[in-house]
Every structure is written in C-alpha cells, then in structure tokens.
C-alpha positions as CSV (number, residue, x, y, z in Angstrom):
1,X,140.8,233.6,-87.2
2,X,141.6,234.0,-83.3
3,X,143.2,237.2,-82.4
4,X,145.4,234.8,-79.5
5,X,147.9,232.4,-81.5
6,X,148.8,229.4,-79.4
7,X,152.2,229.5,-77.9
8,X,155.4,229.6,-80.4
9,X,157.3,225.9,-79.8
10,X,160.4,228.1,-82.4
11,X,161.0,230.9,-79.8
12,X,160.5,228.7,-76.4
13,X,160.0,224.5,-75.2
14,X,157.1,225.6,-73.8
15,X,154.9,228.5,-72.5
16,X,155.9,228.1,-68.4
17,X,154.0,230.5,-66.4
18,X,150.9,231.7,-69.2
19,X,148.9,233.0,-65.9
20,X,151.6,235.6,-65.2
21,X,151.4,237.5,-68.5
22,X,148.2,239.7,-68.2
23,X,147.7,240.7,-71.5
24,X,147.8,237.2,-73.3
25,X,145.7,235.9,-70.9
26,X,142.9,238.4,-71.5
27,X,143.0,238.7,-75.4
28,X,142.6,234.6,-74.9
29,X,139.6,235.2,-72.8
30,X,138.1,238.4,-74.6
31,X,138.0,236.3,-77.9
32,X,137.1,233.3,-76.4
33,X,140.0,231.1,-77.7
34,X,139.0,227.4,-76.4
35,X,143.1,226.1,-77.1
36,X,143.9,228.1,-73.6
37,X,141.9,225.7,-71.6
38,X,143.7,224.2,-69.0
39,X,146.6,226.8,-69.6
40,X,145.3,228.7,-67.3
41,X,142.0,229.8,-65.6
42,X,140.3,232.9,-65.0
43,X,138.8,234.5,-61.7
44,X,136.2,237.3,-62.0
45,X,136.2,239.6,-58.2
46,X,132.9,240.9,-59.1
47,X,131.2,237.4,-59.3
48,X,133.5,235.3,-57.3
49,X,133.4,232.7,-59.9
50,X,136.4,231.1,-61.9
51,X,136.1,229.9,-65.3
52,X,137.7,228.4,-68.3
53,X,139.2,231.2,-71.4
54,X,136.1,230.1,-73.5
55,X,133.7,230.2,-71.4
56,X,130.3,232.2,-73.5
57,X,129.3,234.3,-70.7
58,X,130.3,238.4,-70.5
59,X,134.1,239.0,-70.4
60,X,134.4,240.6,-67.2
61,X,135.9,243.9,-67.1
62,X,139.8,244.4,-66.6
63,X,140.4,245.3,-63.5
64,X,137.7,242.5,-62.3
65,X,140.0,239.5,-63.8
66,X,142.6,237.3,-62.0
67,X,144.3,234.5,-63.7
68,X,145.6,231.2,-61.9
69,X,147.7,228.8,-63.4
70,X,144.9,225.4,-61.6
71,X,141.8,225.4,-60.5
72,X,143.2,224.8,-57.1
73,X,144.7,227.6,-56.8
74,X,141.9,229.7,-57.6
75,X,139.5,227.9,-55.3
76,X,142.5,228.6,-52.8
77,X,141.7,232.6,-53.4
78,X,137.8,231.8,-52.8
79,X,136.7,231.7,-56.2
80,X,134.0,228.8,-57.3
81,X,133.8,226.8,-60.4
82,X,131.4,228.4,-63.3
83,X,128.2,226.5,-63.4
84,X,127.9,227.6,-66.9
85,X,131.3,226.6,-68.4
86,X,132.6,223.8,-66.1
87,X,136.8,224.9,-65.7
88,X,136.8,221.3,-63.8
89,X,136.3,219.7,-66.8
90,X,139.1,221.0,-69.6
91,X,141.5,218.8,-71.1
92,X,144.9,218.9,-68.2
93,X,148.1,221.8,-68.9
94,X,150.0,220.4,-71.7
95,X,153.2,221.4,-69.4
96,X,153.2,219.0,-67.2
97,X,153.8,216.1,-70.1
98,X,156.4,218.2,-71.2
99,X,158.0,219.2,-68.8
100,X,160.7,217.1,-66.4
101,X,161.6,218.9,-63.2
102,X,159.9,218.1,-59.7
103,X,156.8,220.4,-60.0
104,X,155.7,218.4,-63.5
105,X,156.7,215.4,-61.5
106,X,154.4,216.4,-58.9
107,X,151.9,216.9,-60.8
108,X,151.3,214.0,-62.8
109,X,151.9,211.7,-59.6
110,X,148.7,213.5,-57.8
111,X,146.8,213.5,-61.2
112,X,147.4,209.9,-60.8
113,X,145.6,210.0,-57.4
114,X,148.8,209.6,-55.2
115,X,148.6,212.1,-52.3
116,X,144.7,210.7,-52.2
117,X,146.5,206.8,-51.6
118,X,149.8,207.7,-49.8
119,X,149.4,211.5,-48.3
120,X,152.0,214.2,-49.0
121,X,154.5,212.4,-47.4
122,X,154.0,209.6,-49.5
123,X,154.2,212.2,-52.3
124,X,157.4,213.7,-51.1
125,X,159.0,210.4,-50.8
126,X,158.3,208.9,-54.5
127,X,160.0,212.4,-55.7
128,X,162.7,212.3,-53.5
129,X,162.6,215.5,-51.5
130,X,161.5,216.6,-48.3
131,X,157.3,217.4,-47.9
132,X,158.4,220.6,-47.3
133,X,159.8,221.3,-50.4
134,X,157.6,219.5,-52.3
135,X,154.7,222.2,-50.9
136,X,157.2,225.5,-51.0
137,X,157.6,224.5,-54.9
138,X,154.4,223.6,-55.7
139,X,153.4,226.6,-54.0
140,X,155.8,228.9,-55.4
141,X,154.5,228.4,-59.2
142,X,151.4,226.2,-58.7
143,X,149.8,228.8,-56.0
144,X,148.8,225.2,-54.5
145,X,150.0,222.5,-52.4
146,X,149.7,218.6,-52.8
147,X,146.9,218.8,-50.3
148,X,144.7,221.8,-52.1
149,X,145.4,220.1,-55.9
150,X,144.3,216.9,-54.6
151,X,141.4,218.2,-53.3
152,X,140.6,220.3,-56.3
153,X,140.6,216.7,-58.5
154,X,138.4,215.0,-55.3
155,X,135.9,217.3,-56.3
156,X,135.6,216.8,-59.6
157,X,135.4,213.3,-59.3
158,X,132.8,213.8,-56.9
159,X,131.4,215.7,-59.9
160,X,131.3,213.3,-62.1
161,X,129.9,210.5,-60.0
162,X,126.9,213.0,-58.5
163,X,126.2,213.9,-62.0
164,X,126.4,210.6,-63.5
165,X,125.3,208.2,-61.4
166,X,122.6,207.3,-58.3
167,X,125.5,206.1,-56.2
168,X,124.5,207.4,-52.5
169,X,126.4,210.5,-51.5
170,X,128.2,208.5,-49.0
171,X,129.6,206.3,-51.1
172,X,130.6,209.1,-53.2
173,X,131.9,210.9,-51.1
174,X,134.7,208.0,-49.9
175,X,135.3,207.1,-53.7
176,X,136.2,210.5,-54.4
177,X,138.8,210.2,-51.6
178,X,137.3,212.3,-49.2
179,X,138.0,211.6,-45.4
180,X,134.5,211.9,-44.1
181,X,130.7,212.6,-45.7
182,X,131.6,216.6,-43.8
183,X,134.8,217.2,-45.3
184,X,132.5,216.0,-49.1
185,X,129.7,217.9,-48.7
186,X,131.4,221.6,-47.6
187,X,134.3,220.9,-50.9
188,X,130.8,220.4,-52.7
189,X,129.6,223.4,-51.5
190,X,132.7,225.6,-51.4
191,X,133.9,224.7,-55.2
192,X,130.3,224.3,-57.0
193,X,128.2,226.7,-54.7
194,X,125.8,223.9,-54.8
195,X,125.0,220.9,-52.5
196,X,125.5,217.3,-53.8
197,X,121.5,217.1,-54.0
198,X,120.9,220.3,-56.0
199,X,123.9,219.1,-58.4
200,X,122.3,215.3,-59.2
201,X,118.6,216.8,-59.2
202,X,120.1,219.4,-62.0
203,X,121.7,216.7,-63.8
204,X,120.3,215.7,-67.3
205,X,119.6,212.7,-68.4
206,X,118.4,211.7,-64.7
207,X,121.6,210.0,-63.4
208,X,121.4,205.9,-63.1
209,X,123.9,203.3,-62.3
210,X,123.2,199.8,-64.0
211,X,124.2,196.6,-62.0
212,X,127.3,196.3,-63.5
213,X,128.5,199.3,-62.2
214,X,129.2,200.8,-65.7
215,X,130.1,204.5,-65.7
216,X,129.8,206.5,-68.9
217,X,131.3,209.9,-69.1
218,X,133.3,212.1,-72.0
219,X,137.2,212.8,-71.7
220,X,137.7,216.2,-73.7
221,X,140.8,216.9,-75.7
222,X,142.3,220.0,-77.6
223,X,141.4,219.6,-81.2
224,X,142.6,218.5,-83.4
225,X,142.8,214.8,-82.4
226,X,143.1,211.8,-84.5
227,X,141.2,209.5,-82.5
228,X,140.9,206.9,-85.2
229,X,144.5,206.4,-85.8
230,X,145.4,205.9,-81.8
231,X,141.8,203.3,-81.7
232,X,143.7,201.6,-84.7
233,X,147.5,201.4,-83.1
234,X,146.3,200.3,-80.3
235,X,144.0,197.0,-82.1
236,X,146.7,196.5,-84.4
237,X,148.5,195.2,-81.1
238,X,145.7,194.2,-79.1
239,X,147.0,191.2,-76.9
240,X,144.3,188.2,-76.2
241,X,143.2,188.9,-73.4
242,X,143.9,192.1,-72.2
243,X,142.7,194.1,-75.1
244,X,139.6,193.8,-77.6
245,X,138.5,196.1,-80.3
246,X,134.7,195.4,-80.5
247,X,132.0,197.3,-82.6
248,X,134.9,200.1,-83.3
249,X,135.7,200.3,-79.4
250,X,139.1,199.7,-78.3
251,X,138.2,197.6,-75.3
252,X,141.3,196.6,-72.3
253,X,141.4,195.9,-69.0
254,X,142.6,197.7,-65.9
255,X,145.0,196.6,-62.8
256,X,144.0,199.9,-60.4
257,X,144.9,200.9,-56.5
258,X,142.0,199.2,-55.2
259,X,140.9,196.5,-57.6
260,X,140.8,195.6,-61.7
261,X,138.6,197.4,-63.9
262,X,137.7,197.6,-67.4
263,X,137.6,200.4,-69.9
264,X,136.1,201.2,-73.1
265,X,136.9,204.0,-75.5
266,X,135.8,204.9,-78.6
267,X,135.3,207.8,-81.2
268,X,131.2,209.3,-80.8
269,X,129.9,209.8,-84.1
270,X,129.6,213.1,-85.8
271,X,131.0,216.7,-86.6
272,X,132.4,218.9,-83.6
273,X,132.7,215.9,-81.2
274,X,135.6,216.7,-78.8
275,X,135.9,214.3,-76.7
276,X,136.5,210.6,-76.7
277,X,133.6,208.0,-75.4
278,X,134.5,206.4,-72.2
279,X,132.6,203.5,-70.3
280,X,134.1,202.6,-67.3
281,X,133.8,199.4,-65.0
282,X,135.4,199.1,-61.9
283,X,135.3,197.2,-59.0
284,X,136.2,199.8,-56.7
285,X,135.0,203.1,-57.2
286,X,137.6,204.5,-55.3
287,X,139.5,203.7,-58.2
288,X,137.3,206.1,-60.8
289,X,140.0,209.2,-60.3
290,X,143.6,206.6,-61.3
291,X,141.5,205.6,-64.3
292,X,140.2,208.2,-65.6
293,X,143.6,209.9,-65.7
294,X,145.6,207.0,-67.1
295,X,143.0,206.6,-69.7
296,X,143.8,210.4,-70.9
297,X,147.3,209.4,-70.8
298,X,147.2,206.1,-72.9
299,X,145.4,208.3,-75.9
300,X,147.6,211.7,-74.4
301,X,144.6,213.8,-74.4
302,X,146.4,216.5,-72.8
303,X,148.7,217.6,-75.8
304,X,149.7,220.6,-77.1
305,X,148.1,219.5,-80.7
306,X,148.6,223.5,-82.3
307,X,152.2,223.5,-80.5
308,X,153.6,220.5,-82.4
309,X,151.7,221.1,-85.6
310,X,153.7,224.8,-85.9
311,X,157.2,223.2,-85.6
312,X,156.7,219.8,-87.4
313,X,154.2,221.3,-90.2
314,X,157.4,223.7,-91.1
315,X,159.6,221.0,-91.3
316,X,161.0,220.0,-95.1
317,X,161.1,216.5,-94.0
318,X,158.0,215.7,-92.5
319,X,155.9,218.9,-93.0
320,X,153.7,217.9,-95.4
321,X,152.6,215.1,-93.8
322,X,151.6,216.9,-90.8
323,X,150.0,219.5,-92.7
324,X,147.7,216.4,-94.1
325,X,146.8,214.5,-90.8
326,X,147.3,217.1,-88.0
327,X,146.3,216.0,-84.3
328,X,148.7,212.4,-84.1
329,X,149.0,211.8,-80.9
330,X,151.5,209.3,-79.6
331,X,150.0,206.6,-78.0
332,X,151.1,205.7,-74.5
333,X,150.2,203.2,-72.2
334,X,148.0,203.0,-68.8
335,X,150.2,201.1,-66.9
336,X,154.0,201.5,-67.7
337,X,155.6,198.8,-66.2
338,X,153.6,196.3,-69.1
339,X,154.7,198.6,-71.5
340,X,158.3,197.9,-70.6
341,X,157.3,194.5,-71.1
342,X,155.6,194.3,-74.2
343,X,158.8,196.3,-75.6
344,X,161.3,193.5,-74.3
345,X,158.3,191.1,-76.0
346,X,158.2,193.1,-79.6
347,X,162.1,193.4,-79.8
348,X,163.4,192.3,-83.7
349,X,160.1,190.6,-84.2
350,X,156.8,191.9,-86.6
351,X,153.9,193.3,-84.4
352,X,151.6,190.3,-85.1
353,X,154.7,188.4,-83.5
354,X,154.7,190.5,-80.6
355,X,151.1,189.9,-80.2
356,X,151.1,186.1,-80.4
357,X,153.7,186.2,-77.6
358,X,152.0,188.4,-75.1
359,X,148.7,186.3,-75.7
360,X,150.4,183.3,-74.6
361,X,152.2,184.9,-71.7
362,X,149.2,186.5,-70.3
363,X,147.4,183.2,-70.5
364,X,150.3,181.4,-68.2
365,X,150.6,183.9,-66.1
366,X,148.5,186.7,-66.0
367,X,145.8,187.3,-63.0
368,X,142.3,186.0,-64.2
369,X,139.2,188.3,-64.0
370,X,136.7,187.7,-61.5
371,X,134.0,188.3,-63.8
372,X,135.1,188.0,-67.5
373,X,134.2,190.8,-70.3
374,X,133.3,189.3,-73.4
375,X,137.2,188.5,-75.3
376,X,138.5,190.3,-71.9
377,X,139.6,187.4,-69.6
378,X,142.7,188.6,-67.4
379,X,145.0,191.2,-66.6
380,X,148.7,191.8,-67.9
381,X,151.1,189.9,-65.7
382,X,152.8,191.6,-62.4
383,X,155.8,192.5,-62.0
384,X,156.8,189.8,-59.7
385,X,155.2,187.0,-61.5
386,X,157.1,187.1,-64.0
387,X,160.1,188.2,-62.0
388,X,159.9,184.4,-60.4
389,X,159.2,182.8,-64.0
390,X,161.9,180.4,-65.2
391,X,162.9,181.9,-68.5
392,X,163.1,178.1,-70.3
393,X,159.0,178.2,-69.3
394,X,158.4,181.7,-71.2
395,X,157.3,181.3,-74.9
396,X,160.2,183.1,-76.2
397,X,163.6,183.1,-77.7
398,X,165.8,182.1,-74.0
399,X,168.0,185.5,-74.4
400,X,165.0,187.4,-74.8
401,X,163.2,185.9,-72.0
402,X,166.2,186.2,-69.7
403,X,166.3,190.3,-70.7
404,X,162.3,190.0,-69.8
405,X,163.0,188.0,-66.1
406,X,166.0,191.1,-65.1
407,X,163.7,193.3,-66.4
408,X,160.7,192.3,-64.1
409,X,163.0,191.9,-61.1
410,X,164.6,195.1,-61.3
411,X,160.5,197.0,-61.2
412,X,159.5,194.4,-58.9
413,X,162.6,195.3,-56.2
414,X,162.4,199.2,-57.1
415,X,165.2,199.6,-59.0
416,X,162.8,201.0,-61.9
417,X,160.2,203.1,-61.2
418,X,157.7,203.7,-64.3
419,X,155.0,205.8,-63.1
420,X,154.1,209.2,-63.7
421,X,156.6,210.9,-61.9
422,X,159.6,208.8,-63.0
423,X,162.6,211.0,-63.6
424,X,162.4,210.1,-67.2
425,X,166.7,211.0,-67.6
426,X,167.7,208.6,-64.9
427,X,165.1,205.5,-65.9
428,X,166.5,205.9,-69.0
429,X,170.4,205.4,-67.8
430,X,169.0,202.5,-65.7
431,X,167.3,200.8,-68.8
432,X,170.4,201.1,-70.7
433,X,172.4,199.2,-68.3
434,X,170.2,196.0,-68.6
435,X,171.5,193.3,-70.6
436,X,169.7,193.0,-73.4
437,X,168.0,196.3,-73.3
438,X,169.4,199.2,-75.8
439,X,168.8,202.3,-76.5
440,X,165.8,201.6,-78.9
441,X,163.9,200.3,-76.2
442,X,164.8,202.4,-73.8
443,X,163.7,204.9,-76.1
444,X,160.7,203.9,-77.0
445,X,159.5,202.6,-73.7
446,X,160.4,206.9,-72.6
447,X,158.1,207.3,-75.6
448,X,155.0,205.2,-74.2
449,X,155.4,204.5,-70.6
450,X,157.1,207.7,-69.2
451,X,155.5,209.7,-71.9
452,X,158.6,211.7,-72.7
453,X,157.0,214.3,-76.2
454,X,161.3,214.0,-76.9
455,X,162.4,210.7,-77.1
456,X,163.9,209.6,-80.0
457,X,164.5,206.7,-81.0
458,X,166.9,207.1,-84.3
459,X,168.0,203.4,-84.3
460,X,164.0,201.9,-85.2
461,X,164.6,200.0,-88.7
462,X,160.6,201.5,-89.2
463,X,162.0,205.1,-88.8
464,X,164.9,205.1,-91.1
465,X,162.7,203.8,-93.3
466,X,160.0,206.6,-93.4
467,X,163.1,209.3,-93.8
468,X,164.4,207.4,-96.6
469,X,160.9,207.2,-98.4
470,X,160.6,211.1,-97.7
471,X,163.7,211.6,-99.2
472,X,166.1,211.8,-96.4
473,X,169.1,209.3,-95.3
474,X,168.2,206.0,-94.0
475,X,171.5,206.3,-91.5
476,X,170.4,206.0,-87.9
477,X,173.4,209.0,-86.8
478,X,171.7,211.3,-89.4
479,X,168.6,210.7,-88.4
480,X,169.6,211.5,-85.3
481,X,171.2,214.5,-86.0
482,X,167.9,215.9,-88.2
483,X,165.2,215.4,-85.6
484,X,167.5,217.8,-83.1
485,X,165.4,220.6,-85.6
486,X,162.3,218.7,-83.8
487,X,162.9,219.6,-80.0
488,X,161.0,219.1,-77.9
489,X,158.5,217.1,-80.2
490,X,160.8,214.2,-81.1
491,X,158.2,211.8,-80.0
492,X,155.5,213.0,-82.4
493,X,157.9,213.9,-85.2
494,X,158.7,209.6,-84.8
495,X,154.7,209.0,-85.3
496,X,154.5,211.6,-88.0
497,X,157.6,209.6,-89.8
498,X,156.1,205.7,-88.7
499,X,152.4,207.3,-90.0
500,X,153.8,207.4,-93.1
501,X,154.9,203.4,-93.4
502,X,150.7,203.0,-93.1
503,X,150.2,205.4,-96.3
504,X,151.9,206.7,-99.0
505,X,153.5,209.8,-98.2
C-alpha cells in the first residue's frame, strides 16, 4: 500500500492547489505514487529537469525539489522535460473537468487547441473577460499564461509527430502550431534538451508514416478504467455512418478546425495496459492537437477514478456496485453540439430507435467524406444544416423535429455555446427555456457534451429504475434528494445506477 492516499472527495470537491502543499507532494514523489500524475509536477534545481511523481529515477533531495501545478509553468522557471519519465505525457489534472470557474474554463478551451486557432484574444473573448484578466488569473494559480500553456501542448504535439512519424520537421513544426521552423526548433530544444533530429533518430520502432496518413499513438489514463464498458456504450449507439465498431474497435469520424478526420480506439490486449489504442487519420495535421484532446474527453481519460470510487464505494445505495466494477467512466462526446442533437433525437424513444433516426438523418443531411472508411461514410450534420431543414422533411415525430430545428438555430446563431469552456450553469438555463427541451435533457446533454462529473438527471425513467432494483424509491424528487450524498460525482453515481440495468445488481 502507498504511503500517499489520493485526495478525500468527503472532506473537500476537490484537491485545488496540490502543488502548494509541500509535504503531500513529496511523500507522492518519495513513494512514487503514479495517481499524482498530472496533479502536479516536480522540478529538481540540481538537475534542472522536471518530472512526473512516479517517475523511477532518485528522489531528489528536499531542499532540491520544486513543485508546479503544469508543465508550463515549470518550463516557465527553466526546468526541461525528464527524458526518462516523459511529464508531457500523463493523463490531464482531473480539476479542470471538475471544476467551473474561468481558470478550468480556460483551460479546457486551450487543451482544445484554441489560443493556437484564435490567439489570446480570441481566448479572452469566448470566456468573456478581458486578455488581461484571463492572463493575471491564469497566472495567479496556473504560474502560466494562455500563451506559455499553449506552447507547453505545441511541444508535445511536436513530440508526438517527431517520435512517431517521418513527417519533415517543417511540416511539423506548423502542425504543431508553431509560427515558424525557429520558434519549433528552440521550444524543442528548450523543453526536451534535444533537437528534433536527435529525438526521431532516438525514437524506437524507427518512425514511418503510411500513405494514408494514419497516426498511431497511446492516450494514458489513471487506472482503474473500464475501457470495455465505454467501447460498448458507445457501439450500442453507434449511428450508420458516423460510427463503427469493427474487430473490437469503436471506429467514428471527426469534423476538426482544419478538415475531417477519422479515429480509432480500442482496448490493447493484456495485463498492466494503461492506455487506450488510438489510430488517428486526418486530413490536416494541424488538426492532431483538437483530436487528440477530444478523443480523451469522449472516453474522460482525465478522471479522478480513486476520487469517485471513495465517495460512491461508501455509499449504501450504490456502493456495492462500485466496489465490483470500479473505473466507469462517463462517456462524453467529441463534439458537443451533436450530442445535443442526438439527445433531442433519443428523447421517449429505445436506443436502437435513436439509432435508426440518426442513421437516416445523417444520410439526408450530413457532409459526405472525401474518401470513405470502410462503414464510415460522412460526418454528423452542422449546425446550420439542419437549422435550415424543414421539420416535415426530418424522419421524426414533427414536435420533435421542430425542438431539433430551434435547437440547431439557437448553436448555429450563438445563442448556445457547447464547447469546452461553456459555462455549464448558464447553458443549462438556456436549454431549459427551449420548447421541447426539459430538464432531462438538459441534464444529460451537461452530462456528455459539457462534461459536468455533477449533473443529475433524477427524472431518467432508466434511473429510477436502477434505485428501485437496489432497493431505494423509484420517485424522481427522492432520487433527487439521495444523490445530493453524491456531490460532486452525480454524473458517475447515474452510470453506476444505469450500469446496473446491463447486469444484475
């Protein structure tokens, strides 16, 4: 047993500010206690180097340890990334999911490659504050601006592609949002302590890039995961189309900044695997950052797995199921205005319903692929296509497709924001005062597309259901009032309770 115990969800939300106490950090780092990473990361002065807690080498001495909250923030000190542990490379702070103010905000919008696309100003302007205080907060608890945590993720995208590709530097270094081949190769040298050459001739197998521009790389996670049960949620509503499972892959397509793209993800084989399988092919590679990141967030690799399991697993309810099949994650979505969608779509009918009705929208009026992927033939419709769609053409019930047309127009005009940085609380409100749209699926699409860990939604038939069969009251108000004992895990203590509707409790 670790000497460190992760964070206590009973005493506090969250752990804000880990860096800042000393001595957890260092018992997390003496005992080398892989659930810190990306909690935190730690500087050595002696060695000028900056690594992950577990990282295998010598724990530095005391008084030769700093601790940063990113990994931009300690290559703003001077401090370069551990050859030997890769801190790049650690599943994302479970915080900023959890968390709602504007420095989680933040930072899930440049996670999603935003101050690479639109600057800090563009930045500034989705959040709705001035540039300036967008930095002086960051900066304040961060110990980074937009500008040095974008750069931080540049590089190890640049990382990625060097290491597992033969794409020319170049081209890398543009893909990885750098400004000029300069500006790429001193990051390279300034974060890695290597050049681009002397990281691709180190890299093992010899990197290649087949013609189809496939990209193959591992996105890590804190164990425990379930990665089967989010592969099988997610073919259980695979649309025609858009989404395949093939060979045990859960195969979709991708509408990205700078082109489409098409992703596969699957479970690798054998004990002690900690990461999910990722293939990636995109028509831009500019576009290898955005997908990379919303294809952590569709399978919300970046959870807190040890948090939620010590509130939920001691809950009479639901706490032996937890105990049984720890590491649900709640599946999400990679683009969350479709998401909204297929929620309008999958109101009051079964999921195979849902899916019958999405295949035949996305055949009239999604955007085809250039180059079709095997059962992969388009992309999910826009926004403003089916904003424009006469409601007596969609292949639905006319009430539902009128809530589906308002809905549309509102994301298309701006009205709705669902990306990353969406003030979950106010998109919430502005659901709710849709015709047609109620506080299930406003709940649920906080659940998947905003990716809210505390949404709730009592009223789900499915829900009441699962309580009833675990011996509590089917009444949507009591419900209500018992998952209050879940905050802030509301979200996963509704996939514990819907888990249970697949098996016998």
């Amino acid at each position: 047993m670790s000497e460190t115990r992760q964070p206590s969800t009973s005493g506090r939300a969250m752990l804000r500010g880990v860096h800042t106490d000393f001595e957890r950090c260092y018992r997390a780092v003496r005992s080398r206690d892989e659930r810190f990473d990306g909690w935190f990361f730690t500087a050595v002065t002696s060695t000028g180097i900056y690594c992950r807690p577990s990282c295998p080498a010598v724990v530095p001495k005391r008084v030769n340890v700093r601790f940063y909250p990113t990994a931009a923030a300690a290559q703003g000190a001077g401090f370069r990334a551990c050859k030997r542990c890769r801190p790049d490379a650690v599943p994302g702070s479970p915080e900023w999911d959890q968390r709602a103010d504007l420095v989680a905000r933040a930072m899930r919008l440049i996670a999603d490659g935003v101050v690479d696309r639109e600057g800090a100003a563009g930045l500034a302007r989705r959040l709705g504050y001035s540039e300036r205080q967008v930095h002086r907060q960051l900066h304040a608890e961060i110990g980074a601006g937009p500008l040095a945590l974008a750069r931080a993720q540049r590089a190890h995208t640049a990382r990625v592609l060097m290491e597992t590709t033969a794409v020319p530097f170049a081209q890398v270094a543009f893909a990885a949002g750098f400004s000029s081949v300069r500006q790429f190769n001193d990051t390279v040298r300034a974060v890695f302590a290597s050049t681009p050459t002397e990281m691709r001739r180190k890299a093992r197998p010899a990197p290649a890039i087949p013609a189809s521009g496939t990209i193959a790389l591992r996105l890590p996670y804190r164990a425990p995961c379930d990665v089967a049960g989010l592969l099988g949620f997610f073919a259980a509503r695979a649309v025609p189309g858009v989404e395949e499972m093939s060979e045990g892959a859960y195969r979709r397509t991708l509408r990205l900044p700078h082109g489409s793209g098409v992703v596969e993800l699957s479970d690798p084989p054998g004990p002690g695997a900690r990461h999910v399988a990722c293939r990636l092919r995109l028509d831009d590679l500019r576009d290898l950052g955005a997908a990379v990141q919303r294809c952590r967030r569709v399978l919300d690799l970046d959870a807190d797995p040890v948090a939620v399991a010590e509130l939920l697993g001691a809950d009479p309810l639901i706490g032996p199921v937890v105990r049984r099949r720890p590491g649900r994650r709640v599946p999400r979505t990679v683009d969350g205005g479709e998401l909204a969608m297929r929620a309008v779509l999958g109101q009051q009918i079964s999921v195979a319903g849902a899916r019958t009705l999405g295949g035949r929208l996305v055949a009239r009026h999604g955007k085809p692929l250039t180059t079709p992927d095997g059962g992969l033939t388009h992309l999910f419709p826009q926004d403003e296509a089916l904003a424009e769609a006469d409601p007596r053409d969609l292949p639905m019930p006319r009430a539902r497709a009128g809530t589906l047309t308002r809905l549309a127009a509102a994301l298309a005009g701006g009205d709705i924001a669902l990306d990353p940085g969406a003030d979950r609380a106010a998109v919430t409100a502005t659901l709710e005062a849709l015709p047609g749209i109620g506080q299930w699926t406003a709940s649920y699409v906080a659940m998947r597309a905003l990716g809210d860990p505390d949404a709730f939604p009592a009223s789900d038939l499915g829900l009441r259901k699962a309580a009833q069969r675990l011996g509590g009251s089917a009444r949507a108000a009591e419900l209500q009032r018992l998952a209050e004992r879940w905050r802030p895990w509301r979200s996963y203590g509704a996939e514990y309770l819907w888990f249970t509707l697949l098996r016998s409790p």
